[in-house]
N, CA, C and O atoms as a DFTB+ gen file, in Angstrom:
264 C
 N C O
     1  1       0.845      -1.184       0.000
     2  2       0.000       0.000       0.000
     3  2       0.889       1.246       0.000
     4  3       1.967       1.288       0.592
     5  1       0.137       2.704      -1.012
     6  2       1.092       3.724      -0.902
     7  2       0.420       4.443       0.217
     8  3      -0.743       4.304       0.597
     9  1       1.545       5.410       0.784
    10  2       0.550       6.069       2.019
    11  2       1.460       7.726       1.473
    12  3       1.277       8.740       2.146
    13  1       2.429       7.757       0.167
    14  2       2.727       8.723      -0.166
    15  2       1.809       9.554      -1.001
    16  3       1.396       8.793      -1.876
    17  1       1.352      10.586      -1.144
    18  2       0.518      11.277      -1.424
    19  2       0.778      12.615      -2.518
    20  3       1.520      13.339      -1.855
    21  1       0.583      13.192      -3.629
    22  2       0.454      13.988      -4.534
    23  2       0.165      15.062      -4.047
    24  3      -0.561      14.971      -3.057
    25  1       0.645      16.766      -4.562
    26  2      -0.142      17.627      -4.809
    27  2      -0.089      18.178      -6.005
    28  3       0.837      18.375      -6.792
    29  1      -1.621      18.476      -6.031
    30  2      -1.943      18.914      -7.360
    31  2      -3.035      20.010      -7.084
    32  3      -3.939      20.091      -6.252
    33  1      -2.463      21.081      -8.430
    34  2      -3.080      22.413      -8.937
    35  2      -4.530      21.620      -9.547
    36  3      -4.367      20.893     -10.527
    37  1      -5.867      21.752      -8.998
    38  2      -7.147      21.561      -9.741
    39  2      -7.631      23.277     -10.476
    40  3      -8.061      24.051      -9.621
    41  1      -7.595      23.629     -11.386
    42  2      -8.057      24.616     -12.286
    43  2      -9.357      24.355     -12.585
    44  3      -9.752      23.356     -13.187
    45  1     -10.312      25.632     -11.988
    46  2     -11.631      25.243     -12.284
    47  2     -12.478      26.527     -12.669
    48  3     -11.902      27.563     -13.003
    49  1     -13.895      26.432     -12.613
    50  2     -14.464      27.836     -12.474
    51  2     -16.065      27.503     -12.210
    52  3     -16.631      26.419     -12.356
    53  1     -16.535      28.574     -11.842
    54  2     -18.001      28.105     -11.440
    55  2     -18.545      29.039     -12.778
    56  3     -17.827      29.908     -13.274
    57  1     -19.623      28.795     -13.174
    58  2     -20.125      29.106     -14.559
    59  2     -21.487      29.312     -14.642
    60  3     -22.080      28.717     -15.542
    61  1     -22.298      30.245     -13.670
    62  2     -24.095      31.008     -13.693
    63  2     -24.123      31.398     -14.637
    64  3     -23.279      32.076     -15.222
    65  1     -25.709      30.818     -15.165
    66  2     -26.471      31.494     -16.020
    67  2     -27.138      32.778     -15.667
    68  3     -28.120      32.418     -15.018
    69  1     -27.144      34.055     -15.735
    70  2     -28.099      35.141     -15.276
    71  2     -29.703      34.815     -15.910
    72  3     -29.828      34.008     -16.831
    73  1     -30.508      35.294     -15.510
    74  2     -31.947      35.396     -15.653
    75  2     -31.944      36.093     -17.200
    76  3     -32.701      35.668     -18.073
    77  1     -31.081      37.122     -17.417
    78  2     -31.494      38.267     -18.545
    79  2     -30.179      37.281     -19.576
    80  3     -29.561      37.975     -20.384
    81  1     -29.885      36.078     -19.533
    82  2     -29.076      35.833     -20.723
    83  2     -27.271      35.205     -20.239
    84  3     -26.456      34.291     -20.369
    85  1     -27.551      36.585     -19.608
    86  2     -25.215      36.630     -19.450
    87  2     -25.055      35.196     -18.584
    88  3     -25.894      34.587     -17.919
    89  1     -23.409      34.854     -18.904
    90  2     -23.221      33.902     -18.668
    91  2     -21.691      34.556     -17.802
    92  3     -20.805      35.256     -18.290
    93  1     -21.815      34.008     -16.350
    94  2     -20.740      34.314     -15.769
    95  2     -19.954      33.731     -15.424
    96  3     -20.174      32.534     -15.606
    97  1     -18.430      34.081     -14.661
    98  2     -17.762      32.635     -15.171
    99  2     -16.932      33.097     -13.987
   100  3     -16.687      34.303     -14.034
   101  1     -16.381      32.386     -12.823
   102  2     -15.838      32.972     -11.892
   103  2     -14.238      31.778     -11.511
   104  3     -14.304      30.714     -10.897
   105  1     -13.350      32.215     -11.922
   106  2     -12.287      30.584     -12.123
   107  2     -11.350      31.536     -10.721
   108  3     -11.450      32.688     -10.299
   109  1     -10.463      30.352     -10.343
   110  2     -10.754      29.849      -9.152
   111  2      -9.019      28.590      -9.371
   112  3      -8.830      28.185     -10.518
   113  1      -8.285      28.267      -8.584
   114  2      -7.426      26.723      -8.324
   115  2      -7.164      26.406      -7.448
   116  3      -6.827      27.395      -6.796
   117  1      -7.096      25.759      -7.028
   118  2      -6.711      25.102      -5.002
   119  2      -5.865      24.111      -6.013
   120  3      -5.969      23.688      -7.164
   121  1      -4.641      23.954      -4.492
   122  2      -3.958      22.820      -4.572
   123  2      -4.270      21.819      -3.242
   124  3      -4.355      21.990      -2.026
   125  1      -4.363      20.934      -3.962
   126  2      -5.153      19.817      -3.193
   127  2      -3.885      18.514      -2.486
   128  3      -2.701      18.792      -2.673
   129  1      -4.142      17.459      -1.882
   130  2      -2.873      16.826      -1.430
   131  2      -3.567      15.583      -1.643
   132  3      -4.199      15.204      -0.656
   133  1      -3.646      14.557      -3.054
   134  2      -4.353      13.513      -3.124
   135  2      -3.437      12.449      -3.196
   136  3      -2.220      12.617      -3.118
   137  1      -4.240      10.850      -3.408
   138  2      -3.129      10.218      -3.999
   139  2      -3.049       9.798      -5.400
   140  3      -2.171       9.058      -5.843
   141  1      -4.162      10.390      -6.180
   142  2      -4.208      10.651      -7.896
   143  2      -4.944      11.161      -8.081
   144  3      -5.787      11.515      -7.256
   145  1      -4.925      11.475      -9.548
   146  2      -5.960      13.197     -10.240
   147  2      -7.106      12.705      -9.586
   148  3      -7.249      13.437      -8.607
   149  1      -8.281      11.591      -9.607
   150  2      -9.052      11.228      -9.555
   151  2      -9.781      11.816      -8.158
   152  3     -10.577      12.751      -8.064
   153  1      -9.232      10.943      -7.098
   154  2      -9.295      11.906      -5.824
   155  2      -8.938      13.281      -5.593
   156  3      -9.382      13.855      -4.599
   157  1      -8.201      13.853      -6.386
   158  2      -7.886      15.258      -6.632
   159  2      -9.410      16.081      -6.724
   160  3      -9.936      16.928      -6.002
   161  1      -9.838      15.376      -8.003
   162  2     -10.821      15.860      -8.660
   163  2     -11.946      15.778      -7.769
   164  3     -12.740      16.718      -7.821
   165  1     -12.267      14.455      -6.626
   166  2     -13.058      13.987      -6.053
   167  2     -13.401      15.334      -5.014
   168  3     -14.585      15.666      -4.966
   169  1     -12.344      16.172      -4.125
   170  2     -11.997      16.532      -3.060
   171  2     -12.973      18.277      -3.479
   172  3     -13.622      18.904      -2.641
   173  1     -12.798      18.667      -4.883
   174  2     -12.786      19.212      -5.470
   175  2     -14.581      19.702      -5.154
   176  3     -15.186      20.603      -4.571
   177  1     -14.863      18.572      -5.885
   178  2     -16.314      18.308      -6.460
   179  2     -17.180      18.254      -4.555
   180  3     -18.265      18.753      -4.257
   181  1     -16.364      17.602      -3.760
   182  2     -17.399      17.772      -2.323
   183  2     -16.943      19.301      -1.837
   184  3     -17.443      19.783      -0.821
   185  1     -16.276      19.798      -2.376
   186  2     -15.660      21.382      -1.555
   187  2     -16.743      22.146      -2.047
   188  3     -17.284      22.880      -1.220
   189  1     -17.225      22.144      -3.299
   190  2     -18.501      22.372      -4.126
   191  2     -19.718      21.665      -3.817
   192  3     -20.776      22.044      -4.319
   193  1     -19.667      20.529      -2.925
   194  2     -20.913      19.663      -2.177
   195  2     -21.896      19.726      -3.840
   196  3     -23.009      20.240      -3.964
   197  1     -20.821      18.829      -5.316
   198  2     -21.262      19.102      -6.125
   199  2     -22.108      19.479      -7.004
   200  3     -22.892      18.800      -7.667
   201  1     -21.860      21.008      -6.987
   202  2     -22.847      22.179      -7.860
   203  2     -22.604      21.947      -9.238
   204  3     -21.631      21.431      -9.787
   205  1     -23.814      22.488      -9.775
   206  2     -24.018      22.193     -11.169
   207  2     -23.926      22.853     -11.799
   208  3     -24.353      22.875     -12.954
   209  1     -23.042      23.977     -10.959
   210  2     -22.184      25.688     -11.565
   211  2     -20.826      25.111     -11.724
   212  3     -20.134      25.806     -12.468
   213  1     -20.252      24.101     -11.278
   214  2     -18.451      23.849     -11.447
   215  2     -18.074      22.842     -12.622
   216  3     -18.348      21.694     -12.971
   217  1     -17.410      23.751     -12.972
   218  2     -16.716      23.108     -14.069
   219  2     -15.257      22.917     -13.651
   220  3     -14.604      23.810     -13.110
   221  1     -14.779      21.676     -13.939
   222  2     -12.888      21.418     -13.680
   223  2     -12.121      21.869     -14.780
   224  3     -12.180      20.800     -15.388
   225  1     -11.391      22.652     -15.588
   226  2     -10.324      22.767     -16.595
   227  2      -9.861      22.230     -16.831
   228  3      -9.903      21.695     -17.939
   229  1      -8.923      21.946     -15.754
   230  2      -7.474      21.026     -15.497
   231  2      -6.796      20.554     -14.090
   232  3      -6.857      21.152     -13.016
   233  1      -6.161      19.373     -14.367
   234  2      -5.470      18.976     -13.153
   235  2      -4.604      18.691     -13.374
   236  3      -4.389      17.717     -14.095
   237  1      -3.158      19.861     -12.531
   238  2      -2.011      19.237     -12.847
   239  2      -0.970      19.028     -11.937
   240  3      -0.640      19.901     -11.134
   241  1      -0.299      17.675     -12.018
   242  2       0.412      16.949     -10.967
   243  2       1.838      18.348     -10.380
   244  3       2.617      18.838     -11.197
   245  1       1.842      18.599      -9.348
   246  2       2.530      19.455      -9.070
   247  2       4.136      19.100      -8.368
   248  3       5.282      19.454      -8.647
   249  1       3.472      18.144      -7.240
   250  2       5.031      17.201      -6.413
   251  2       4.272      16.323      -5.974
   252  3       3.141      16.228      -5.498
   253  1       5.395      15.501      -6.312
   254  2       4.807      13.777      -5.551
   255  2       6.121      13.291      -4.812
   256  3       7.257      13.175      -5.271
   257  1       5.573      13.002      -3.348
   258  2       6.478      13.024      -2.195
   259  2       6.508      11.502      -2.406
   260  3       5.560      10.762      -2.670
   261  1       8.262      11.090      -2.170
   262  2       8.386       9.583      -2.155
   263  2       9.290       9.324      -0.879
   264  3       9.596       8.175      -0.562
């Protein structure tokens, strides 16, 4: 078992529709301490208690402690 752990830059943005049309877009990256993108992404999505305003960009591996 690994018990060494990743951090990684998650690049995201939250993305409202307004009532009158506009589309707003509010981006946003935390670095997170997972043990792959997956859980990265996971940690991400409950910090958002997943809203149906977040969108992810990108996830990128930053240091991985051995």
């Amino acid at each position: 078992m690994n018990n060494w752990k990743t951090d990684f830059e998650v690049k995201f943005h939250l993305e409202y529709l307004h009532k009158d049309g506009r589309i707003q877009k509010d981006y946003n990256s935390l670095i997170v301490h997972a043990e792959n993108e997956s859980d990265a992404r996971k940690m991400i999505v409950n910090q958002y208690e997943g809203s149906e305003f977040l969108k992810i960009d990108e996830i990128v591996k930053l240091w991985k402690y051995k």
